[in-house]
N, C-alpha and C positions, 0 to 999 in steps of 0.2 A: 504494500500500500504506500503511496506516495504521500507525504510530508505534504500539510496544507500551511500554504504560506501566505504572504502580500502579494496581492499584483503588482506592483511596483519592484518587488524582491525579484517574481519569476520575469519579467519583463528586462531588468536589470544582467539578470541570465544569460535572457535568450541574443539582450543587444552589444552584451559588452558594453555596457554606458552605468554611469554610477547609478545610486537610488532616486536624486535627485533631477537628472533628465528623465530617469525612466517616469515620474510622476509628470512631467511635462508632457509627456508623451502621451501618456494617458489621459491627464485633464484636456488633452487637445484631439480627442477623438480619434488616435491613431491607434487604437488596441481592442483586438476583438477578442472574446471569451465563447468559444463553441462557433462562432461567427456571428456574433452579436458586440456591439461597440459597446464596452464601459468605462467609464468615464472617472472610478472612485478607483485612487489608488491603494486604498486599504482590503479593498475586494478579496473575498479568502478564494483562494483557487487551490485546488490537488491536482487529478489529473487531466483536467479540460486541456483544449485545444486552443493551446494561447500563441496572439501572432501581429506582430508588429510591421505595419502597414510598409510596403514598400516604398511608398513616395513620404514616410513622416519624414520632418523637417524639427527640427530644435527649434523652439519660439517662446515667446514670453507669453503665458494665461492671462488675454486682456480681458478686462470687465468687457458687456457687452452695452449698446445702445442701440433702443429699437426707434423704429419710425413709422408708426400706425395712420393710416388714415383712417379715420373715425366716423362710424356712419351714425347716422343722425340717430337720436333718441337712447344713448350709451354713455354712461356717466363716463366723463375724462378722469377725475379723479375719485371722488366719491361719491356713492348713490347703490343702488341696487343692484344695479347693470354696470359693473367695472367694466373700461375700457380693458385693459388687462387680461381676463377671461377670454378674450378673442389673439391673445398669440400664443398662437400652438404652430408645430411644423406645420400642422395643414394648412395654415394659411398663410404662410410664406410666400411672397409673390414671389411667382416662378422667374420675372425678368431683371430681379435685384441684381444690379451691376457691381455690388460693393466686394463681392468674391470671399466673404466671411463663409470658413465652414459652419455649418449650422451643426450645434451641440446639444444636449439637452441641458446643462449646466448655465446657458443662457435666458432662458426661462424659471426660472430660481432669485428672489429677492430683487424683483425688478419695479422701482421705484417710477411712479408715475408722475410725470411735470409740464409746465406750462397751462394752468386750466381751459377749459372752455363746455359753453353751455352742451346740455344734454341734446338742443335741440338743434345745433351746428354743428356741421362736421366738417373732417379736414385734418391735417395734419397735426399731429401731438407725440411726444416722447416718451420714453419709458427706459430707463438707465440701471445699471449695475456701476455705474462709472461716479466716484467720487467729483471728480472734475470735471463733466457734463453738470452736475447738480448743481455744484459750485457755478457754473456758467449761469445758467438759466433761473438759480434762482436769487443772489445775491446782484451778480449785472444783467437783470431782467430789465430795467427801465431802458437799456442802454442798445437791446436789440431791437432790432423792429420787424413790425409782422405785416403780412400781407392779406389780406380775406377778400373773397369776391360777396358781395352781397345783393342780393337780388329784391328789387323793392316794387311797391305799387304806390302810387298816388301821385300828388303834382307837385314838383317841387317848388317849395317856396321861392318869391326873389331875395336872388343873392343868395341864396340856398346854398352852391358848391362852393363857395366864398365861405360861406360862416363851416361849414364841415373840412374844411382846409386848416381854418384859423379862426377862432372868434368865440366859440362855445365852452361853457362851464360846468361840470359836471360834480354834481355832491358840492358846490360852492370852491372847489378847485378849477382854474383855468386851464383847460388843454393843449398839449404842446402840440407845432402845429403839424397836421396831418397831408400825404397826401394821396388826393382822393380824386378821381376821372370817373367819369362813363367808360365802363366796354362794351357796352350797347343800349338801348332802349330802356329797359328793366334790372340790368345789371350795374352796381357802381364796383370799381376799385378803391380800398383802403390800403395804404401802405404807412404806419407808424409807427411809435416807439411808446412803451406802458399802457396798451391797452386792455382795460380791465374788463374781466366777466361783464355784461349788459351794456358796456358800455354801447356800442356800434348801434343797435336799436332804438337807445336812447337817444343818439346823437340824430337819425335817420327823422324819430316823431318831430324832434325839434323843428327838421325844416320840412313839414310837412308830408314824408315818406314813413310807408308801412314796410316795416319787415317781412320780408316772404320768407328767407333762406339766408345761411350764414356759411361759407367755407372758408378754412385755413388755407391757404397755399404754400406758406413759405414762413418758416421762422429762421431768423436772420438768414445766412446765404444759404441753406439746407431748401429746397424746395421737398414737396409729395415725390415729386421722380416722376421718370416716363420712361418708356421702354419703346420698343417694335410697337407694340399695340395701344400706345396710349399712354397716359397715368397708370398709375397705381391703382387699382379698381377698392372701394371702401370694402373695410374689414379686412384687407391682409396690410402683411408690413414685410420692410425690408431692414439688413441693419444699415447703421450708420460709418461709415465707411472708414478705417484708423487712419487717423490724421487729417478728418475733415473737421473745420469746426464751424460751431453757430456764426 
């Protein structure tokens, strides 16, 4: 009977490499057990079928950053309906150009940031990453977001005037915004500190009803596009190492 050991120990074995790459190797998806990937180096193995990937590579175990676009009526951060609950492998958009191996140790203590309403959808984050958090949530005034908004009614005069520059919200004055038509019923927002309700609010001011709210871009990170389009709502892809907000 064979001696039940660490996977990290029998891996250590089989590569000729110390304990401590052999656990890289493992947390990074390069070790299979019977031909199933494990990912935990403490894993007790006897006599399975252990077997270290032909193409592994030595690399540092980076936190992961996801990039969800969020369909409408799904709490971003808290509510019923977590955002969060919707990354799983199967929704992984199949055209993610970031070339991250997908693990399951990416899906594990994934902090959700940036809020936005339930009934908007659009781009939002979800971080393992100390230093994304740090980004987004201490120099959050300092990024600026993008939304398409899609309105009815008739716009007050001087309307795209005062939604650029001029309006006060909660009796704080807002920095200024900017804002264009991209069509008939749709305006562009591109600014910096914009809070939950705000945009809505800002829309009654000058006489527009909110239909619809999308994120497209928090600082230089857009939703993504592929062959086929954007990113289709409910999958994510990650965020690519060495991009930043």
């Amino acid at each position: 009977m064979s001696e039940t050991v660490r996977l990290a120990r029998r891996v250590a074995q089989l590569a000729g490499c110390t304990p401590l790459e052999a656990e890289q190797y493992i947390r990074n998806g390069w070790v299979t057990v019977d031909g199933v990937v494990v990912e935990a180096p403490q894993h007790p193995v006897d006599c399975e079928d252990v077997r270290l990937d032909a193409a592994a590579r030595l690399e540092p175990v980076e936190p992961a950053t996801i990039l969800l676009n969020k369909p409408v009526g799904v709490d971003a951060i808290e509510g019923p309906s977590p955002a969060a609950a919707l990354v799983t492998p199967a929704t992984h958009w199949a055209d993610d150009p970031s070339g991250v191996r997908l693990l399951q140790r990416h899906f594990e203590r994934l902090t959700p940031l940036v809020p936005l309403d339930p009934g908007a959808s659009g781009l939002m984050v979800l971080t393992q990453d100390g230093r994304v958090w740090r980004r987004l949530t201490e120099d959050a005034d300092e990024i600026e977001h993008e939304y398409l908004v899609e309105v009815r009614g008739e716009l007050a005069p001087y309307g795209l005037g005062r939604l650029k520059h001029g309006l006060a919200h909660q009796g704080v004055p807002l920095p200024p915004c900017n804002v264009s038509w991209q069509n008939e019923t749709r305006l562009r927002f591109a600014g910096k500190g914009i809070r939950t309700g705000q945009l809505p609010w800002m829309c009654e001011q000058v006489g527009l009803q909110t239909v619809s709210i999308r994120r497209l871009r928090i600082g230089k990170v857009p939703i993504g596009k592929g062959p086929d389009g954007a990113m289709p709502p409910g999958q994510w892809r990650y965020l690519p190492v060495g991009q930043k907000f």
